[in-house]
C-alpha positions in Angstrom: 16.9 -48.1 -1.3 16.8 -44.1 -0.3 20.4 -42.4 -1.4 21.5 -40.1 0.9 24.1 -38.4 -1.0 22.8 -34.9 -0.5 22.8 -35.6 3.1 26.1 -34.4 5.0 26.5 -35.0 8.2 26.2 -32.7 11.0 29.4 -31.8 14.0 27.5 -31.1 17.1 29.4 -28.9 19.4 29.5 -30.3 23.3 31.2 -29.4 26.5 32.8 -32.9 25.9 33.9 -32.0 22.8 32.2 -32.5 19.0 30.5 -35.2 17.8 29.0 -36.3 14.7 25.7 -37.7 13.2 26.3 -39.3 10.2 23.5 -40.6 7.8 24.1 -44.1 5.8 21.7 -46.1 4.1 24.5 -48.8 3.9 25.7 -48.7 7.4 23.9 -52.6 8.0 27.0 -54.0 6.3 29.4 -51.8 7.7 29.1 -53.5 11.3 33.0 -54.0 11.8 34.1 -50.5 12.3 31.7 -50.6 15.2 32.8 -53.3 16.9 36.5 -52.1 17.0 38.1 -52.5 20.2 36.4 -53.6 23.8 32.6 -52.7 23.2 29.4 -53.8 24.7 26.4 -53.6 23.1 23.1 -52.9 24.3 20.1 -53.9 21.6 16.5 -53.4 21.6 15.6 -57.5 21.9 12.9 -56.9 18.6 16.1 -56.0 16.2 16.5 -60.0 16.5 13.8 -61.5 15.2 13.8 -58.0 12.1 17.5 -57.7 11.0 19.1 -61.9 12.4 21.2 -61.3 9.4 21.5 -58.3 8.6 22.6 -57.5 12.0 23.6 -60.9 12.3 27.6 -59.3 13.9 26.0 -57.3 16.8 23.4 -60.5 17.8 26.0 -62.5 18.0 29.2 -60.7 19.7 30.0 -62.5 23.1 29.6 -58.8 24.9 25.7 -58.3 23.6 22.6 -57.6 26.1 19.5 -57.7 24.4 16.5 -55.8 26.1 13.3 -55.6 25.8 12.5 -51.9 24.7 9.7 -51.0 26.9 8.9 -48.2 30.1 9.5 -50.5 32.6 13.0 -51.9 31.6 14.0 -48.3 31.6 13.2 -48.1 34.8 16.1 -48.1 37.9 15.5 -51.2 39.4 15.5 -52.9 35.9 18.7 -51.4 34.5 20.8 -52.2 37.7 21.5 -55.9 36.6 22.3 -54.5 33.1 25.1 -53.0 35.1 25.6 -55.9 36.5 25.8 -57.9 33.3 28.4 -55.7 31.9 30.4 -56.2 34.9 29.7 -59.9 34.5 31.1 -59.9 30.8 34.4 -57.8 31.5 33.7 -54.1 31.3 36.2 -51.7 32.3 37.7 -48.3 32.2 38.4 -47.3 28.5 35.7 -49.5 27.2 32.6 -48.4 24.4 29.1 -48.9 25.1 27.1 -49.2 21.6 23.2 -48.2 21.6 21.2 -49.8 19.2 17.6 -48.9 19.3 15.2 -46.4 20.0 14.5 -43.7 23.2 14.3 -46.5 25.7 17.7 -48.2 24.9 19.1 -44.9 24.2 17.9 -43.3 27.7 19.0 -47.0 29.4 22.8 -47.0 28.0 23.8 -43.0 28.4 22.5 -43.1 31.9 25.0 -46.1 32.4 27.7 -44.5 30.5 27.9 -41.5 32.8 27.8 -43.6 36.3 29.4 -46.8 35.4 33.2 -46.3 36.4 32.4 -42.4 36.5 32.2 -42.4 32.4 32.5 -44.7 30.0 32.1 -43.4 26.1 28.9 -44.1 24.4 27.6 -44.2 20.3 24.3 -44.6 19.1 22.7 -46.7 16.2 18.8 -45.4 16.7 16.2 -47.3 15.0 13.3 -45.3 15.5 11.6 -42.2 13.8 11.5 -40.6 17.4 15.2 -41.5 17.9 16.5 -40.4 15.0 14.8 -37.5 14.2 14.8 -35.8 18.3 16.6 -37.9 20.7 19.7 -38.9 19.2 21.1 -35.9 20.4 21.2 -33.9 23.3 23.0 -35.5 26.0 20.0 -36.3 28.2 19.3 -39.8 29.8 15.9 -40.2 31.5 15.3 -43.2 33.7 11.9 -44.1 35.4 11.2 -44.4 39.2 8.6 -46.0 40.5 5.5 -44.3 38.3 7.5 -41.2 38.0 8.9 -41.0 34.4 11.9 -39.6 33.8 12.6 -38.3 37.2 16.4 -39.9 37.2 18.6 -38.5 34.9 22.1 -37.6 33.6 23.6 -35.9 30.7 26.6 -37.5 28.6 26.5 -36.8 25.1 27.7 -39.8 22.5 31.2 -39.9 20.8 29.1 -40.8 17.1 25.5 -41.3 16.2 24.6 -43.1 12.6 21.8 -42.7 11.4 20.4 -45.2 8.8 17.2 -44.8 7.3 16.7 -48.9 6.4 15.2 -49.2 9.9 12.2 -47.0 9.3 11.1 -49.0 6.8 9.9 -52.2 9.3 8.4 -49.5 11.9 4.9 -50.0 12.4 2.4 -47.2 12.1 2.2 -46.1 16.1 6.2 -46.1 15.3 6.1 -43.3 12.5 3.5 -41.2 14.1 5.4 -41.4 17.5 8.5 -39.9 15.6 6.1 -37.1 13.6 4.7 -35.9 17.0 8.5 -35.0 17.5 8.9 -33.3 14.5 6.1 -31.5 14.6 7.3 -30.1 17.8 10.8 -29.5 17.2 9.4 -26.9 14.0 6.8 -25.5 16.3 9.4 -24.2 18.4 11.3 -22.7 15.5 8.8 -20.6 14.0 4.9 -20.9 12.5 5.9 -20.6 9.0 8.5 -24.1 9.9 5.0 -25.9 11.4 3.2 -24.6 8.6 5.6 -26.3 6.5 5.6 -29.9 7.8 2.4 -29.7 8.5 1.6 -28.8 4.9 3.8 -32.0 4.2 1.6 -34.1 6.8 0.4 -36.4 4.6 3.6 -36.8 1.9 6.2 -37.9 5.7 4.1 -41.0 5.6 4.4 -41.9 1.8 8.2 -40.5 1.0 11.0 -41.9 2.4 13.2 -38.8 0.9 10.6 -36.6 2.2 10.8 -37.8 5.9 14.5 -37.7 5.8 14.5 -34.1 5.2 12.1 -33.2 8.2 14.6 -35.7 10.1 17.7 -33.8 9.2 16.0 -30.4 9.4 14.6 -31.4 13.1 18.3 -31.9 14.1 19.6 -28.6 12.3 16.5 -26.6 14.8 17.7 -28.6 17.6 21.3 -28.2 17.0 21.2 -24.4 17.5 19.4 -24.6 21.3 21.4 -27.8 22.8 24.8 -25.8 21.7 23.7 -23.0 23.4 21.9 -24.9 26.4 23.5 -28.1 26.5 22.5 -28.7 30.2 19.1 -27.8 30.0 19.2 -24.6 32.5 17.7 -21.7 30.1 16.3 -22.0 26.7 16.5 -25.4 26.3 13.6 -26.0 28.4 11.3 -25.3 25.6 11.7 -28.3 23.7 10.1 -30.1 27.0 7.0 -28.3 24.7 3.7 -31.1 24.8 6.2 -32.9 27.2 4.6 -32.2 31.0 1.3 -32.8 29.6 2.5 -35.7 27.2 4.1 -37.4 30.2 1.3 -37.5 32.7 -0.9 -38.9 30.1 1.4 -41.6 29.3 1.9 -42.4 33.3 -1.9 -41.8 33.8 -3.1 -44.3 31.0 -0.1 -46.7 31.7 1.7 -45.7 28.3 -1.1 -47.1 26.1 -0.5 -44.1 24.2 3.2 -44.1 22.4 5.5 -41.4 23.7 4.9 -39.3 20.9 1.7 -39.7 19.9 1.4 -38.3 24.3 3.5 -35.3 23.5 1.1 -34.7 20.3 -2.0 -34.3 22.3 0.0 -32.2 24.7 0.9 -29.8 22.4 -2.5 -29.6 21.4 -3.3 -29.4 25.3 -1.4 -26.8 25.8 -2.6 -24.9 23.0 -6.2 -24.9 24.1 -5.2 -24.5 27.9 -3.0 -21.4 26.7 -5.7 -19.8 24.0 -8.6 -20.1 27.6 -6.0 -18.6 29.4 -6.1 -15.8 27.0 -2.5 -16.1 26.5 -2.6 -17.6 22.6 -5.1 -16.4 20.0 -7.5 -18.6 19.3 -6.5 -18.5 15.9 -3.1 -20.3 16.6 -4.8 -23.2 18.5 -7.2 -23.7 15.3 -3.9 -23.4 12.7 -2.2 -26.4 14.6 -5.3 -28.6 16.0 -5.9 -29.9 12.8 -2.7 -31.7 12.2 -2.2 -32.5 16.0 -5.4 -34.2 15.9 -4.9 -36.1 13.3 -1.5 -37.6 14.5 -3.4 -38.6 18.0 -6.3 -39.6 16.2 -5.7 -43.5 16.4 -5.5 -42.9 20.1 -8.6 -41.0 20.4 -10.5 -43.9 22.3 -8.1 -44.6 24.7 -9.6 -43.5 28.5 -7.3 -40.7 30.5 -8.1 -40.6 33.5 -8.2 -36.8 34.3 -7.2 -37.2 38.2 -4.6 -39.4 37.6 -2.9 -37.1 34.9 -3.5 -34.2 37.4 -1.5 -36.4 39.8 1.4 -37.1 37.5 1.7 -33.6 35.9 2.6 -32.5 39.9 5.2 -34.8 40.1 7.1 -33.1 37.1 10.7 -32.2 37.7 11.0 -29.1 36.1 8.1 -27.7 38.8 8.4 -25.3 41.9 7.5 -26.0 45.0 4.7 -23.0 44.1 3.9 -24.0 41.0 3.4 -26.3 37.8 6.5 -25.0 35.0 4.2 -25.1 31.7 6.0 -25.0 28.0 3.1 -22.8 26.5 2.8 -20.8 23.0 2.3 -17.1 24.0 0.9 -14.2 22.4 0.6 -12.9 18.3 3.6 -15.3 17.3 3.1 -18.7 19.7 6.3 -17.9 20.7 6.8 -21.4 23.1 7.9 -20.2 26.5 7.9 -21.3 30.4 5.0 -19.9 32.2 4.6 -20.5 35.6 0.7 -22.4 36.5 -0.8 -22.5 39.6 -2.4 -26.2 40.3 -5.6 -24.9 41.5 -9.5 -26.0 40.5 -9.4 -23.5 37.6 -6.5 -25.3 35.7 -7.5 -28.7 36.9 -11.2 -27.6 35.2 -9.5 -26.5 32.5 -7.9 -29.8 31.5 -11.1 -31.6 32.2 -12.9 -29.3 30.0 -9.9 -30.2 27.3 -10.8 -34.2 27.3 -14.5 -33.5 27.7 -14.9 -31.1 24.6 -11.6 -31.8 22.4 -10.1 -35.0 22.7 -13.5 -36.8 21.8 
């Protein structure tokens, strides 16, 4: 069992006043606090057949909705008779919703909390790498429509999020490098000598458990500093949507064969090579942070994108113009990650052809 002593929580500061992430190896058998007053709980269905006694309180309370963890239940037409459910089993004003799970059940139950009675309060239990170490905070729901990811959304931040580290240990492989190709991001963003770091430490985040706790903490210390300045995602915020435009369409465009991610991996390394051919990024930036990207996508390497129908999807991002395609892109001497404004014409779309064709091989 990790100990987590040297691991203090951290006070997020939100327009809806603080919250706390709390880290507890022993928080499987401290269910009761949780399930204090009128709370419904919405679990990723897997958790059942993992933790039935461990978690054994949750599974069984008479106001639990288990859900299958996957794009299309986070979709709009899917999560409407969730509402309805809830409804169905009593929920009202003044009443908790409790997340346990990963993106998907995270994305699912603080988009209800903010339109369900106009606002019902939220907390998180997240189970994944991804969740954990990104997600867990922020605010941001994303729900699907139709094939457009993430194209309905709301922000309501949660009133706690605990993180215990016992769930990572029954995560399969896609699971871990999903949650890596977060962190590798989030300490991109922050500075090369952070990338550097974790991705010196590549190898050792797979092996040790104390190791990957400390990349998790640290990716919510880098992430901390822009969501308390940006909360809403209007200014400098938009930068940690780094990997994500390009990640995004290739998950829509290969029907999310390829883990969330492990997507927003290969669109880092995308838009690295797009930005070093548009002579924006020196070449040797793409080469220092290919090697590690590649090898986090590498399991996926064989799986087909079709190049139109990522071209497609990338269009139908929300943070575009009507002019143009609204790029996350490392710039310049220190691949500072800005916004840069792309025009969809035959020289980009050629450009990301010429990515699959000659990189992603």
């Amino acid at each position: 069992m990790v100990v987590l002593h040297v691991f203090k929580g951290l006070e997020i500061i939100s327009g809806n006043g603080p919250y706390l992430v709390e880290f507890d190896e022993t928080s499987l058998t401290k269910s009761d606090p949780f399930l204090e007053g009128n709370v419904h709980i919405i679990m990723d269905s897997k958790l059942l057949d993992l933790y039935p006694k461990t978690l054994a309180k949750f599974i069984n309370h008479p106001n639990t909705i288990l859900i299958q963890a996957n794009e299309h239940n986070k979709a709009i037409l899917q999560v409407l008779p969730v509402i309805e459910t809830l409804l169905e089993n009593g929920a009202r004003r003044g009443h908790t919703l409790l997340a346990i799970g990963g993106g998907v059940i995270q994305d699912i139950v603080c988009f209800i909390s903010s339109v369900l009675f106009r606002g019902l309060d939220w907390k998180f239990f997240p189970t994944t790498l991804l969740s954990q170490a990104d997600s867990c905070i922020g605010s941001k729901s994303s729900i699907n429509l139709g094939k457009t990811k993430n194209i309905l959304g709301t922000f309501k931040p949660p009133k706690s999020v605990l993180i215990c580290p016992v769930f990572l240990e029954t995560l399969d492989r896609c699971e871990i490098l999903s949650g890596i190709g977060e962190i590798l991001k989030v300490h991109a963003i922050d500075s090369i000598e952070r990338f550097n770091n974790v991705s010196n430490d590549y190898d050792i985040l797979l092996s040790d458990p104390m190791v990957l706790l400390k990349y998790i903490k640290d990716s919510l210390l880098i992430k901390k500093k822009y969501i308390e300045l940006d909360e809403y995602d209007t200014g400098v915020r938009n930068i940690f949507n780094y990997g994500h435009s390009f990640g995004h369409a290739i998950e829509s465009a290969t029907q999310f064969a390829i883990p969330h991610g492990i997507a927003v991996t290969i669109g880092m390394d995308m838009a690295n090579r797009i930005s070093s051919w548009r002579g924006s990024l020196p070449e040797m930036h793409y080469k220092r942070m290919h090697g590690v990207l590649r090898k986090n996508y590498l399991d996926y390497i064989d799986v087909d994108v079709p190049i139109e129908l990522m071209l497609t999807a990338l269009k139908k991002d929300k943070k575009n113009t009507a002019e143009s395609l609204m790029l996350i892109l490392p710039i310049g001497e220190k691949a500072s990650v800005e916004v840069v404004a792309v025009k969809a014409d035959d020289e980009f779309a050629s450009q990301c052809k010429k990515y699959f064709d000659e990189i992603f091989v």
